[in-house]
KETORPA-398206 format. One record per residue (C-alpha): x, y negated, z. Coordinates in steps of 0.02 Angstrom, whole numbers, padded with zeros to 5 digits, always signed. Last residue first. Layout:
# KETORPA-398206
XYZ;...
***
This chain:
# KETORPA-398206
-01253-01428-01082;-01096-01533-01052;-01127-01615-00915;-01199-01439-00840;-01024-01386-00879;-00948-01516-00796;-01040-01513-00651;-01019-01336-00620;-00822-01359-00636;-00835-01495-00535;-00923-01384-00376;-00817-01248-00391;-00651-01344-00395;-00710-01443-00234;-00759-01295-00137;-00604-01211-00197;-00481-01355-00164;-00539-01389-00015;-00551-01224+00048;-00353-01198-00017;-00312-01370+00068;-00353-01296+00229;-00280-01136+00221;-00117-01223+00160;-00121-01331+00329;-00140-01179+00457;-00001-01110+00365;+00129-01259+00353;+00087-01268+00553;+00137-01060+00559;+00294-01074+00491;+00360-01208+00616;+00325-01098+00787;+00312-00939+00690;+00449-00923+00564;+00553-01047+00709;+00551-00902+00818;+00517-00947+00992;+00561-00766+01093;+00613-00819+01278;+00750-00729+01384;+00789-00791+01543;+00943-00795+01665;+00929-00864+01845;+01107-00871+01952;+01195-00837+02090;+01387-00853+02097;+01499-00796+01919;+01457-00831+01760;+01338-00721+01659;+01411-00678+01517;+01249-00608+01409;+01195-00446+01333;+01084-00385+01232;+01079-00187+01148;+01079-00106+00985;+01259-00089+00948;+01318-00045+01123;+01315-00219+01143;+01259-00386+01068;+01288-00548+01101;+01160-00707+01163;+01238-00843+01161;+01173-00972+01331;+01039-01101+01326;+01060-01200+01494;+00904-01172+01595;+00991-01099+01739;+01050-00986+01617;+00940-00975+01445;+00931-00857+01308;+00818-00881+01174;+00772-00747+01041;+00705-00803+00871;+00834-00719+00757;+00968-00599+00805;+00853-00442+00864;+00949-00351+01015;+00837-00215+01087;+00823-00236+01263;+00917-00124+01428;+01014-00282+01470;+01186-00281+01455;+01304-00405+01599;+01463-00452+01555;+01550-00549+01687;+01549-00660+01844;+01671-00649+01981;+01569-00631+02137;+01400-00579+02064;+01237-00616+02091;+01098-00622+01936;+00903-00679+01947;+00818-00606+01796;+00662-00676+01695;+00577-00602+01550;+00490-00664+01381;+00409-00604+01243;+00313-00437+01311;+00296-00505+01475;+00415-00491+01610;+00444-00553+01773;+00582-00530+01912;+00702-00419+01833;+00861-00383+01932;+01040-00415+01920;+01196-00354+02031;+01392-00392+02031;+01496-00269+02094;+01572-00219+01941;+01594-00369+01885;+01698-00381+01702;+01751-00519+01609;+01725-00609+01434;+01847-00751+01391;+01906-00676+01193;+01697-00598+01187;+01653-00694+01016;+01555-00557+00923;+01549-00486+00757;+01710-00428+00724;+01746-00404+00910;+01596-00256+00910;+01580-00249+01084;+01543-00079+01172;+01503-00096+01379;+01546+00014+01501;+01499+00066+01669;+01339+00135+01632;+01357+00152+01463;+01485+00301+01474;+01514+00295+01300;+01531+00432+01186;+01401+00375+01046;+01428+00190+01088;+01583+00219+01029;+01531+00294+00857;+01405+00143+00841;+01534+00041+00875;+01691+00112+00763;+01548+00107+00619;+01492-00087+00660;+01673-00126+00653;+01818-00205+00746;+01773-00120+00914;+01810-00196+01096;+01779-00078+01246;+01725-00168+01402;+01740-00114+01562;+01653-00139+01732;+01483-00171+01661;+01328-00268+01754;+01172-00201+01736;+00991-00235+01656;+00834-00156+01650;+00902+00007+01730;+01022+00129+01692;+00930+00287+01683;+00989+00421+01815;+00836+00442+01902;+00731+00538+01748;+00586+00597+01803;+00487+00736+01730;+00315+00729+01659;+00183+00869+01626;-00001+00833+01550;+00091+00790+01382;-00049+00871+01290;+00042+01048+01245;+00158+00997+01359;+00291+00855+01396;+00289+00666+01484;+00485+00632+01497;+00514+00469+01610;+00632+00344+01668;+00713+00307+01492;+00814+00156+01502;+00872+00137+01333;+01041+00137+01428;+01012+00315+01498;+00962+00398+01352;+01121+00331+01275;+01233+00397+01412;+01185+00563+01432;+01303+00620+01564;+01169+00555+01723;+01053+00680+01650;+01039+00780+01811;+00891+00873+01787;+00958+01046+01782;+00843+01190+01760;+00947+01269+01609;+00798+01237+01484;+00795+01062+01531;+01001+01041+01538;+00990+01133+01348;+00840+01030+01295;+00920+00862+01353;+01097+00911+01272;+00997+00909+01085;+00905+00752+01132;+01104+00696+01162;+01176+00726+00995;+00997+00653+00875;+01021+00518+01014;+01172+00459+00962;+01170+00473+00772;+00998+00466+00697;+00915+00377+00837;+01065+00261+00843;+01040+00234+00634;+00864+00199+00653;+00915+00064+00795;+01006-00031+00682;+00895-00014+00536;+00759-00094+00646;+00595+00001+00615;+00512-00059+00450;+00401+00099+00388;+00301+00111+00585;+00252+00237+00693;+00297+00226+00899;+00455+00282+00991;+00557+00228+01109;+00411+00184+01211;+00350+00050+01346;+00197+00145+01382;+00008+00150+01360;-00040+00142+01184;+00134+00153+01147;+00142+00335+01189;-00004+00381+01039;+00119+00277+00908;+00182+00463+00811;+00313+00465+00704;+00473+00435+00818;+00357+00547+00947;+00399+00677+00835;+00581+00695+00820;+00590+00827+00959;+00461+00937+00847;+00447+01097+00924;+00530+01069+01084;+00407+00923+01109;+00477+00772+01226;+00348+00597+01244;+00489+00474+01288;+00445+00330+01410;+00530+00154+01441;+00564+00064+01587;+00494-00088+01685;+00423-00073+01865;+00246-00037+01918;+00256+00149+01935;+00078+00232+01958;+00092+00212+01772;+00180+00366+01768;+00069+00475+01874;-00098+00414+01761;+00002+00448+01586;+00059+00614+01652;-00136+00669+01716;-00183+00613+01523;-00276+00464+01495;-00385+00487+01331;-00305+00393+01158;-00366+00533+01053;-00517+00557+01129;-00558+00381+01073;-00746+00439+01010;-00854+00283+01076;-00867+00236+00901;-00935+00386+00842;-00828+00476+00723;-00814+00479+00522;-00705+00572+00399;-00795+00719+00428;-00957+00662+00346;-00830+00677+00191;-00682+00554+00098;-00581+00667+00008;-00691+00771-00095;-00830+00628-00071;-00698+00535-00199;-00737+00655-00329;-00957+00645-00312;-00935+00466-00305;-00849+00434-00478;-00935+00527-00594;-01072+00463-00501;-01040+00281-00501;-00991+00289-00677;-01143+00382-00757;-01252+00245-00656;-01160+00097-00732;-01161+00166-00899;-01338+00199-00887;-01391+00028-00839;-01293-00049-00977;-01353+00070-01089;-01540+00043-01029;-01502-00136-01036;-01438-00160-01212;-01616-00068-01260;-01677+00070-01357;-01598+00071-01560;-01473-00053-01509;-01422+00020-01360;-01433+00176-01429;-01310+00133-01557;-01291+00316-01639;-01097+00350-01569;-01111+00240-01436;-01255+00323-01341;-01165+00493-01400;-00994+00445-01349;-01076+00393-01175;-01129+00565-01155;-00980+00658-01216;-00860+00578-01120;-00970+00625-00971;-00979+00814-01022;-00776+00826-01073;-00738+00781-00884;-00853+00892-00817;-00784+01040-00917;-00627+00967-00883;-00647+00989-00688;-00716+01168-00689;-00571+01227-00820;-00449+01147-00674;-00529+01234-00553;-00524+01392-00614;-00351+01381-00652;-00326+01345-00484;-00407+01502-00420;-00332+01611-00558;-00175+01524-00484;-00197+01605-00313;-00281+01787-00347;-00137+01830-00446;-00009+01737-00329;-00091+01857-00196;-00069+02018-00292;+00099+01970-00343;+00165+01953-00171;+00254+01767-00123;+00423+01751-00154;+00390+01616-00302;+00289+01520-00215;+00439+01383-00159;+00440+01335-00338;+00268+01272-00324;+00145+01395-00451;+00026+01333-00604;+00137+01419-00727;+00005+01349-00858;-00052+01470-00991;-00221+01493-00904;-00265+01335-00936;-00274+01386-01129;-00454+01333-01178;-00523+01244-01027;-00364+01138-01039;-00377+01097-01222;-00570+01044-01207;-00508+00915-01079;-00375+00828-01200;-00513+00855-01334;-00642+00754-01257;-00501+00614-01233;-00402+00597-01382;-00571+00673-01506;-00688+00535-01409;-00557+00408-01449;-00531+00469-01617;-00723+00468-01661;-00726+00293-01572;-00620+00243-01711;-00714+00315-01838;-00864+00250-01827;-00790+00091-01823;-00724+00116-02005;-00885+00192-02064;-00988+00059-02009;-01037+00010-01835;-01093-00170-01833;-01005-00275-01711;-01046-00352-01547;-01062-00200-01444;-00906-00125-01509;-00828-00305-01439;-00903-00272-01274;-00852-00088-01266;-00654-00130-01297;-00656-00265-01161;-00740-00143-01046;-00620-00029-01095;-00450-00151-01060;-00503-00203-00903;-00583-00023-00835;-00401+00036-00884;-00281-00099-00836;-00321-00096-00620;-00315+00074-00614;-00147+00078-00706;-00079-00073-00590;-00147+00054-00454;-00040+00193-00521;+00110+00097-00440;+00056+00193-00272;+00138+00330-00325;+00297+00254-00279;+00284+00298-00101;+00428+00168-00056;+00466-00005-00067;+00630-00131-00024;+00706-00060-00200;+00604-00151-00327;+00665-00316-00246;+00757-00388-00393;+00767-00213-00535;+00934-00164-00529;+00966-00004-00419;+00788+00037-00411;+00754-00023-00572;+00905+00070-00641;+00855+00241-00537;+00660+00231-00611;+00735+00256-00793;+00859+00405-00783;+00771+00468-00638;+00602+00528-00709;+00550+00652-00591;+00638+00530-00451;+00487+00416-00483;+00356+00473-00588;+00260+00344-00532;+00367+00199-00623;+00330+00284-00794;+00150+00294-00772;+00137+00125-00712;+00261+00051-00863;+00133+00159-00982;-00033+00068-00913;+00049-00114-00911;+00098-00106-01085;-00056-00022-01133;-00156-00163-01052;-00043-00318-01125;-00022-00258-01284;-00204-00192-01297;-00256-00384-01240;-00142-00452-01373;-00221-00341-01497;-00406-00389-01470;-00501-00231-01432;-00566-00107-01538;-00447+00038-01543;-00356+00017-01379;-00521-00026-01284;-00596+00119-01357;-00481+00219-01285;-00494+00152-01112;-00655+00182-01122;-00644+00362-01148;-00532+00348-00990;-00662+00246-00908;-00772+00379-00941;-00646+00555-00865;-00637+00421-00707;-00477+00333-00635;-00442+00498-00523;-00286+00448-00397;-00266+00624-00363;-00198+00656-00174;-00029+00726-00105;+00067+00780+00015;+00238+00883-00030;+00230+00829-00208;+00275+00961-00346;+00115+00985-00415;+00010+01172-00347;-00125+01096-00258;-00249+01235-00231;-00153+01260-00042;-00147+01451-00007;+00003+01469+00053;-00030+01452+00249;-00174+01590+00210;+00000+01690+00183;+00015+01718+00360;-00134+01728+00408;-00161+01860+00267;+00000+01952+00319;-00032+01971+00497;-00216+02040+00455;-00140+02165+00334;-00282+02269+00238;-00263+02168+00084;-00435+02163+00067;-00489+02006+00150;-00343+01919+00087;-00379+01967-00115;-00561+01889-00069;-00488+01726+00017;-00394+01701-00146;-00519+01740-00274;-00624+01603-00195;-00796+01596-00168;-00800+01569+00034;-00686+01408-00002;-00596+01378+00177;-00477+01508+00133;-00426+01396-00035;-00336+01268+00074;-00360+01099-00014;-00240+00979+00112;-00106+00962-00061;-00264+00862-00133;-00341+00930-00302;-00303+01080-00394;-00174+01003-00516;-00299+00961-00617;-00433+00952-00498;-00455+00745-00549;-00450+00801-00722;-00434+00613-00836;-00338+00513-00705;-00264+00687-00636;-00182+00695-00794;-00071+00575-00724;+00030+00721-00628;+00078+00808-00782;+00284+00725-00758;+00268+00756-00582;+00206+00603-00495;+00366+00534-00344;+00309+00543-00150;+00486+00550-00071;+00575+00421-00197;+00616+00285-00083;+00674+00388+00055;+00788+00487-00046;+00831+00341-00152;+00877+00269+00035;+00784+00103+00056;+00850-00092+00008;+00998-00187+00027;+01178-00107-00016;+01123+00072-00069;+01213+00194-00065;+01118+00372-00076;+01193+00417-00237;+01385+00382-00189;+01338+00495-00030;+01465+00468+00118;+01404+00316+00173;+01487+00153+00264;+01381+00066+00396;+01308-00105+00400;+01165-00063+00284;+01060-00180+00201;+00864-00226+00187;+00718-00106+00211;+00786+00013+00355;+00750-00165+00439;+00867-00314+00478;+00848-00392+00311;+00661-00341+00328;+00643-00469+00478;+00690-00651+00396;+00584-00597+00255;+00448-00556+00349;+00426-00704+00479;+00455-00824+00317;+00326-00728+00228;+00216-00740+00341;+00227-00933+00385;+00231-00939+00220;+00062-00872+00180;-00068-00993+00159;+00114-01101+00083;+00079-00962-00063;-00102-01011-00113;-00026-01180-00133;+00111-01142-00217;+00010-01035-00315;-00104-01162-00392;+00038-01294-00394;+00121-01182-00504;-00052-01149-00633;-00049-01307-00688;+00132-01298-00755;+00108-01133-00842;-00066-01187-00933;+00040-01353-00992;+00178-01230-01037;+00062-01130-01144;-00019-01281-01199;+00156-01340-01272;+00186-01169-01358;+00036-01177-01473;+00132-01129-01627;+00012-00985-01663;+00154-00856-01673;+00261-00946-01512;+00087-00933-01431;+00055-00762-01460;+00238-00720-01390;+00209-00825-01233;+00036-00742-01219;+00115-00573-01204;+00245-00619-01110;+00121-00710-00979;+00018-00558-00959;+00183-00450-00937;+00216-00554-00793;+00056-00553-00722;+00049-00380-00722;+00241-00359-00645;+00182-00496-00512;+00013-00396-00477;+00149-00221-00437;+00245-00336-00310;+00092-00410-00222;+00024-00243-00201;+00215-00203-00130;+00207-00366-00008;+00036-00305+00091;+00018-00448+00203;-00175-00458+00169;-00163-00637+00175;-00068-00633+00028;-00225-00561-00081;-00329-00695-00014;-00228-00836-00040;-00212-00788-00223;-00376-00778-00254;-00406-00939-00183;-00263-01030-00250;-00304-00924-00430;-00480-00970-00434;-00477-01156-00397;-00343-01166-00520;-00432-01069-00667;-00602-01195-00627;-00506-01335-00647;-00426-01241-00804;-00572-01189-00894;-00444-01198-01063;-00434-00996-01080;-00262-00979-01018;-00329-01046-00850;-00458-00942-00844;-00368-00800-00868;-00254-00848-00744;-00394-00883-00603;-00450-00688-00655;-00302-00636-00614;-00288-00702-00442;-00471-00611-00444;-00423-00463-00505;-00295-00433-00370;-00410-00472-00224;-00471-00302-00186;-00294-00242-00211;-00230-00333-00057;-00363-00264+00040;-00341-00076+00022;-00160-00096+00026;-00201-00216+00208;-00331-00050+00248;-00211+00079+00235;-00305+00186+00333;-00303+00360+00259;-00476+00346+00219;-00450+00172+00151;-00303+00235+00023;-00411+00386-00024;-00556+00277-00082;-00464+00157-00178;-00379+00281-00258;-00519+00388-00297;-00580+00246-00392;-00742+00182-00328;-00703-00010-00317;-00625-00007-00509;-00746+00108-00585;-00899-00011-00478;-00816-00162-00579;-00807-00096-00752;-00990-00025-00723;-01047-00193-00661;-00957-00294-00827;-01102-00217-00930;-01243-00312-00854;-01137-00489-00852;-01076-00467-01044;-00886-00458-01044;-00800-00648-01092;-00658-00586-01002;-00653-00691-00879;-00815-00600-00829;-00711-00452-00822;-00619-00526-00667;-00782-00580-00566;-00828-00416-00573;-00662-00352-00528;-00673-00491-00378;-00852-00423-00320;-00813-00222-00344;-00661-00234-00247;-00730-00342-00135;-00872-00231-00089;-00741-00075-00060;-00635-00216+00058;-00814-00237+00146;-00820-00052+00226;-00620-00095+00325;-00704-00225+00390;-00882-00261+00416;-00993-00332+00290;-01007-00542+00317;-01072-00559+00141;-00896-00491+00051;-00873-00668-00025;-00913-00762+00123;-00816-00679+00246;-00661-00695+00118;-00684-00870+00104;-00699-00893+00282;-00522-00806+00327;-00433-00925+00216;-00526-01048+00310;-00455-00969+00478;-00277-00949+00413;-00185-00989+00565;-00083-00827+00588;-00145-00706+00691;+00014-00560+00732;-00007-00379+00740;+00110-00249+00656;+00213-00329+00542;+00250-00490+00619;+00254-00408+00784;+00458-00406+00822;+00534-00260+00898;+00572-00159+01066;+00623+00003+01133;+00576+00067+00981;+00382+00031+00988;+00290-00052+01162;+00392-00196+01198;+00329-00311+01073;+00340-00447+01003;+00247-00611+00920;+00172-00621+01073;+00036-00720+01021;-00062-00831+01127;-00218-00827+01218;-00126-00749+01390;-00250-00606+01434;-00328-00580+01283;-00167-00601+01159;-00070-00489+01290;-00192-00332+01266;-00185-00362+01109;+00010-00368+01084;-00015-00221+01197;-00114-00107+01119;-00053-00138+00938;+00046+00001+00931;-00097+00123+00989;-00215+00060+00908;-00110+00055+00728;-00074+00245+00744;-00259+00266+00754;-00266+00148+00611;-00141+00255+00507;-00232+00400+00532;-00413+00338+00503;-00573+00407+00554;-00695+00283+00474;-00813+00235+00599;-01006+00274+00656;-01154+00175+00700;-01256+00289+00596;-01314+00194+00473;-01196+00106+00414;-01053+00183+00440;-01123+00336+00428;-01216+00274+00220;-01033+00227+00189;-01061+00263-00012;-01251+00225+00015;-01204+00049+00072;-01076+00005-00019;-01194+00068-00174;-01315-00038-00133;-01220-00195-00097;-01120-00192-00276;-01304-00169-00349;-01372-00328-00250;-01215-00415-00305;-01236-00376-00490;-01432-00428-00491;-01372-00594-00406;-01240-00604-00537;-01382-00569-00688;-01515-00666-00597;-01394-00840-00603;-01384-00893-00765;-01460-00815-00887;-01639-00808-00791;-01588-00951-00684;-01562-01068-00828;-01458-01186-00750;-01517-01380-00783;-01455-01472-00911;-01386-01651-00888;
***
């Protein structure tokens, strides 16, 4: 048995690790150093939805596994739920050194990337550029400062599943399964289903790729021997996450996400199980757009780039001297540098080296890895443009299995981020190991000349570009002058930085400095060119600014309405009203911090109760301004207000104001009519018209309700609740239909009268309700879904078994090899 050389074998990853610290470190120097935290929309949004499941978890040590506090009412899964994947949890502690999250999915990045190139046979010392392009991507870095810290997460943890494969198809196959479980495990534990999505499609091409190479080499059988080995491998990583995916599947059919009950209008908007194209296709690349991986200002940066806050610009000048103060603020609305055709939007920048890189990749590296890479680069591109390029992205959206449950599809430029560094780093290890003769010589010539010259291009004739939004068109000459001189400018600025770091590696490639010096001054180089390039772009979009002490919660500060409304210790719901933007509470989770709300923020609301926002209560917020604005506060005619049980209005500039609403229907009633419907559409439309008070909407299609009866005299009230479960004792003389003011969700929910387990139906298409005999009686509702009471065991098992199998895979693949030595 040889021992491990710890020169060869161990400084270089300890070296790599120290490095992949460092610049964590400096990158987030106010999170580290100045007890500060990333200022994150989505995870403000988050606090405030998650509030009360974690407010509930501490008091009761259990998971709710609902909540009260968004849309009247839905399930946690994909909000907050802790699933029992502790050891899962443990690996990923110890492989980002105990950093603190969201900081450590950066670390990750660069760790499993790393790991990744590795695979790849990619000399230790050169593989920490490829990893810190990766990590450092302005994608990476926008994602996290917009909070999308589960994206952020899942990608960290995409190399790694395939780096298990690669090792796999490269006979270290104990090792290959260890990797892929755990890798694997990881990434699903991040719950982010589209990353998943866009690592299957990489995978998949992977294994064409290698299926076609094997059918040429006639080594078919230890393709399918690699194939077989690897199932177990994800099965396993994949029961770490069925009680997850269980929970999620079982709720996106019921989502804007899976299919619609009602008829539509639009031939192009219909769409049986998944988003709206509309919907689907809001953030789509302009055809240019993925320039912005070679010219990260190339459409002059992110859409939130005013050019009045830029004391140099041509723009601000031309407003200081047009002599019109109204106009200039007026226009200073225009002056965004971004001029693509997105309404918000960010440049995923991949780095103007890596692109060289990428181009040496594709000229030097082995074929089937330029197959795979370029293969996986173009079908990114393609899938980005979105509705730009509609004859292609409409048939996978229409045909494609499960392409059509995701939206934003500029986030498919990761599986672009994730080919390039691969691909290039592949492509400068094999220049490294060859002799550079006329032929060679020539290649990188070309790759300099295809990415060099792409920059030199745009400094040349950027001022050909129209460079305006269609919606600019209107605006004065003078200031449209001024405007796109500005971008231009900014898009020479960019390539002329572009074309100087191309340049510089070229050169040290070019004449073999790292033969002629040392490997490790290019390798060091490399790695330091990269991390600037890269840093100085992604502190455009992630500044000092970004951060806030952690004490800073002024977002979440009591106002005088929240105090006078939680004076109230009974059960209702609140609606935060702005004339401006009625809607906006429906994007916006700052109520749910404190309140029971309709609204909240969140891309998988109930489709059910999307459509009632968009139908009912689109009508009757419309009536609530008029009566508001009239001085009458009798809202006793707007029926669906009143049966979401809306008891109070908070309103202002800060929502300091409130008003009361005292006709709202209560937590639960009994109805003295019911209207029976044959169709979700003829219930919705009902419901719409309904006095819901005294009436109940039954959809008989749906719905068993032939010995159903009506008490109008009878009379419920709600003696506990807690987010999953509440308690009512009912009286009534004749017994009958009573609705209870809580969103009706099909699966999990347990109804129970005087302990007997009663069917639970639903009403006024969102709504429960129950027939509640007649006399005096207790009726209870309990959520037990069997995703999470079952789901969750087959978890906490998985997890196990993954740690096992990694410790255990580690550990006999380092035997073996030093058995072998």
């Amino acid at each position: 048995m040889k021992k491990l050389n710890f020169t060869a074998d161990v400084m270089p990853h300890l070296l790599a690790v120290a490095i992949f610290l460092i610049v964590t470190v400096f990158f987030f120097k106010p999170f580290f150093f100045d007890n500060k935290v990333l200022q994150q929309h989505d995870i403000q949004m988050f606090q405030g939805s998650a509030k009360a499941i974690q407010d509930f978890r501490e008091k009761f040590d259990s998971e709710p596994l609902w909540t009260n506090a968004m849309f009247g009412g839905m399930p946690a899964y994909l909000i907050s739920v802790q699933w029992s994947t502790e050891p899962v949890s443990f690996l990923k502690r110890i492989l980002s050194l105990w950093i603190a999250h969201p900081v450590a999915n950066i670390f990750l990045a660069f760790v499993s990337y790393y790991i990744l190139l590795l695979t790849f046979r990619i000399r230790p010392y050169l593989a920490i550029g490829g990893a810190i392009a990766f990590g450092l991507s302005s994608y990476m870095i926008i994602g996290l400062s917009a909070g999308h810290n589960a994206r952020i997460g899942a990608i960290a943890f995409m190399p790694l599943v395939m780096a298990g494969i690669q090792l796999m198809f490269t006979n270290r196959r104990l090792l290959g399964f260890a990797v892929t479980a755990a890798g694997l495990a990881l990434h699903l534990q991040e719950n982010h289903l589209q990353m998943t999505y866009y690592l299957l499609i990489v995978v998949v091409i992977y294994g064409i790729v290698h299926l076609i190479e094997a059918l040429r080499n006639k080594t078919i059988r230890e393709y399918f021997v690699n194939i077989g080995l690897l199932v177990p491998a994800v099965l396993l990583a994949v029961g770490t996450f069925f009680g997850q995916f269980w929970a999620v599947t079982e709720y996106t059919q019921y989502t804007i996400r899976g299919k619609s009950e009602l008829p539509t209008q639009s031939t192009t908007e219909d769409n049986a199980s998944g988003l709206s194209k509309t919907y689907a296709f809001e953030f789509s690349n302009g055809i240019l757009e993925p320039f912005t991986l070679l010219i990260p200002n190339f459409y002059g940066g992110g859409s939130g780039n005013y050019l009045v806050n830029d004391p140099d610009s041509k723009t601000l000048a031309a407003l200081r001297s047009s002599g019109d103060q109204q106009t200039a603020n007026q226009l200073a609305r225009f002056s965004s540098a971004y001029w693509g055709p997105q309404r918000l939007a960010a440049p995923y920048y991949a780095g103007a080296i890596i692109v060289f890189v990428f181009a040496v990749g594709i000229a030097f590296a082995p074929r089937k890895y330029v197959w795979w890479l370029v293969s996986v680069v173009v079908l990114g591109i393609m899938l980005s443009w979105g509705e730009n390029f509609a004859a292609f992205n409409y048939v996978m959206f229409d045909y494609f299995p499960g392409y059509n449950k995701f939206r934003s599809v500029t986030f498919t430029m990761i599986m672009i981020l994730f080919a390039m560094p691969l691909l290039g780093f592949i492509g400068l290890n094999e220049v490294m190991n060859q002799t550079l003769n006329k032929g060679n010589k020539r290649k990188l010539l070309i790759a300099f000349a295809s990415t060099a010259g792409i920059c030199v291009v745009f400094v040349l004739f950027a001022g050909m570009l129209d460079m305006m939004k269609e919606s600019e068109s209107q605006l004065p000459a003078w200031f449209l002058n001024a405007l796109t001189s500005d971008r231009a400018s900014l898009l020479r600025s960019d390539a002329i930085r572009s074309a100087a770091f191309i340049t510089a590696i070229f050169v040290l490639l070019y004449f073999e400095v790292y033969k002629k010096i040392s490997p490790t001054f290019f390798y060091a180089f490399l790695a330091f060119m990269i991390t600037i390039d890269l840093a100085v772009v992604d502190k455009r979009f992630l500044t000092d600014d970004n951060y806030k002490r952690k004490r800073d919660n002024t977002y979440f500060a009591m106002t005088e309405a929240d105090k006078e409304i939680l004076k109230d210790e009974s059960h209702y719901r609140v609606f935060a009203i702005d004339p401006q933007n009625p809607f906006g509470i429906f994007s916006d989770a700052r109520s749910s911090y404190y309140h029971q709300s309709i609204g909240g923020y969140h891309g998988a609301k109930i489709r059910r109760y999307q459509d009632f926002i968009d139908s009912c209560f689109f009508k009757e917020t419309q009536e609530f301004f008029t009566l508001a604005q009239q001085g009458n506060f009798d809202f006793s005619g707007l029926g669906t207000f009143n049966m979401l049980n809306i008891k109070y209005l908070p309103y202002g500039p800060a929502k300091e104001n409130v008003i009361r609403n005292n006709s709202a229907n209560g937590n639960a009633w009994f109805v003295s009519d019911i209207i029976k419907v044959q169709s979700p559409a003829e219930e919705l439309a009902q419901t719409c018209t309904t006095n819901t008070r005294t009436t109940a909407v039954i959809d008989a299609s749906k719905m068993k309700i032939t010995e159903i009866g009506t008490s109008p005299d009878g009379k419920i009230e709600l003696t506990e609740s807690r987010l999953n479960y509440q308690k009512y004792e009912a009286q009534s003389a004749n017994g009958g239909l009573v609705v209870f003011s809580e969103i009706y969700y099909p699966e999990g929910w347990i109804a129970t009268i005087d302990g007997q387990q009663a069917d639970i139906m639903r009403a006024n298409y969102i709504l429960r309700a129950l027939n509640v005999p007649a006399g005096k009686h207790t009726v209870e509702f309990e959520f037990k879904p069997s995703a999470y009471t079952i789901g969750n065991k087959i978890t906490m098992a998985s997890s196990w078994l993954v740690l096992i199998v990694v410790v255990g895979g580690i550990y006999l693949s380092i035997r073996r090899r030093t058995d072998e030595s």
